[in-house]
C-alpha positions in Angstrom: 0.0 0.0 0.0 2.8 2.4 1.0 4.2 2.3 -2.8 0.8 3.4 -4.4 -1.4 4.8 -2.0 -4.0 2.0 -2.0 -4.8 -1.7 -1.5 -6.8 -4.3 -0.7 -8.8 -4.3 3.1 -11.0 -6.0 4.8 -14.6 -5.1 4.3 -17.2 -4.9 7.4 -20.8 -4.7 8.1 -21.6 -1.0 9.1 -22.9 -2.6 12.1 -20.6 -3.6 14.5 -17.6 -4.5 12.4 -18.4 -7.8 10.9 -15.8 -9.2 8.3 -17.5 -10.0 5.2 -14.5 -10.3 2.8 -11.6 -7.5 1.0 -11.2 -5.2 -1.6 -9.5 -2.8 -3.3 -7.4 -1.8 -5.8 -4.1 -3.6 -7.3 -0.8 -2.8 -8.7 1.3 -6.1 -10.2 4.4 -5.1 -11.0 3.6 -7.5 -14.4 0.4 -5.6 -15.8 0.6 -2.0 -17.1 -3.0 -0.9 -15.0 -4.4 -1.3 -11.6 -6.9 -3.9 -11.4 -9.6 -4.2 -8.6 -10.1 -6.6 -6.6 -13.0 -8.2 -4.2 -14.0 -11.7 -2.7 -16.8 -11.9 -0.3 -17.0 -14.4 2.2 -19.6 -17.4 0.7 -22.0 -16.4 3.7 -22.3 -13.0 2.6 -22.6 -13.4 -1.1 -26.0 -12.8 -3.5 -26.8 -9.7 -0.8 -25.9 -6.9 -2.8 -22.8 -6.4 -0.8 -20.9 -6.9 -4.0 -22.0 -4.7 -5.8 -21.9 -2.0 -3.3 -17.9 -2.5 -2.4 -17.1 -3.3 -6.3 -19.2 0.1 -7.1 -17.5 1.7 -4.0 -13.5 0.5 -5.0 -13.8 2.3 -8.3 -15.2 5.5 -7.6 -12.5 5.6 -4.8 -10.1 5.2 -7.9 -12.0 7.5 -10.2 -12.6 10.4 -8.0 -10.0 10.2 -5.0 -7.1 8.8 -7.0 -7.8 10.2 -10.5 -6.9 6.5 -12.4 -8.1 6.9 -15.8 -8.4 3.5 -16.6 -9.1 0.5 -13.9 -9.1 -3.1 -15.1 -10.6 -6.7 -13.2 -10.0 -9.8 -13.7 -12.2 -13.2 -13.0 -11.8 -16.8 -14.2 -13.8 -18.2 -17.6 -16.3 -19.6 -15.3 -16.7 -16.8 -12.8 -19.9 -15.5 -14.7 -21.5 -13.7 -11.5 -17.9 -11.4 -11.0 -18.7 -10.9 -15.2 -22.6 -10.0 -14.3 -21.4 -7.7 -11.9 -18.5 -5.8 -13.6 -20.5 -4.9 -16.5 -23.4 -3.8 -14.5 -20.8 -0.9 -13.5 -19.8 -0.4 -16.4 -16.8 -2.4 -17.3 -16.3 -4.3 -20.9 -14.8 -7.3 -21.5 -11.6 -7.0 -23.4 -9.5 -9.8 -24.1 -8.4 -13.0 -22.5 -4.9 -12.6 -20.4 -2.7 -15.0 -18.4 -0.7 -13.5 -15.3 1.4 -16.6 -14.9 2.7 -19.6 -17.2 1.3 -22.0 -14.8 -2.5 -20.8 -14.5 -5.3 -21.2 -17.0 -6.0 -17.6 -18.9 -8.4 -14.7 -17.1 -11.0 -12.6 -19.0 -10.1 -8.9 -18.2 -12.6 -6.6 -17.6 -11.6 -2.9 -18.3 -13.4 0.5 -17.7 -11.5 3.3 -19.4 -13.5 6.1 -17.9 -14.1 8.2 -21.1 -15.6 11.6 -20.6 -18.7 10.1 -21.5 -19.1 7.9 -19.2 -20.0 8.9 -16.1 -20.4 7.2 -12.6 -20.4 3.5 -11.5 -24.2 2.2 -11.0 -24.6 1.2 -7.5 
């Protein structure tokens, strides 16, 4: 976090404090934009809270850190995580693969042109 300003975190329940999962935003040194990043405890998911963190990540990195341009990645199968990032917005662009030893990913990308305006919550 120190190197960029930002990470991944846990992610609570307003109430009380209750761990539902992380998010945040990503640097790898190996890819040329950040990506963002969520997982929700199994308990917690088909609630909404998803989409409220996802939606809440990127307009952190539109507004507060100014990133022109945020991907996300999910496996083939993970069609939900697909559901979900075009819902805000995001477009799927082209298959990748972060590491010789793992199947491909689909990346997800939201450019933020200046016609687009703010994630859908």
């Amino acid at each position: 976090m120190a190197r960029y300003g930002f990470g991944l975190g846990a992610v609570e329940l307003k109430d009380g404090g209750t761990p539902i999962g992380l998010g945040g935003l990503i640097k790898r040194e190996t890819r040329p934009d950040v990506d963002r990043g969520f997982a929700l405890w199994e308990r917690w998911g088909r609630q909404g809270f998803a989409r409220e963190m996802a939606a809440a990540v990127w307009a952190d990195g539109r507004t507060t850190l100014m990133l022109p341009r945020v991907v996300a990645l999910t496996t083939p199968d993970d069609e939900r995580s697909g559901r979900l990032l075009e819902y805000l917005g995001f477009r799927f662009e082209r298959m990748v693969r972060l590491d010789p030893t793992r199947p491909d990913c689909r990346l997800f990308a939201f450019p933020a042109p200046a016609d687009v305006g703010p994630p859908r919550i």
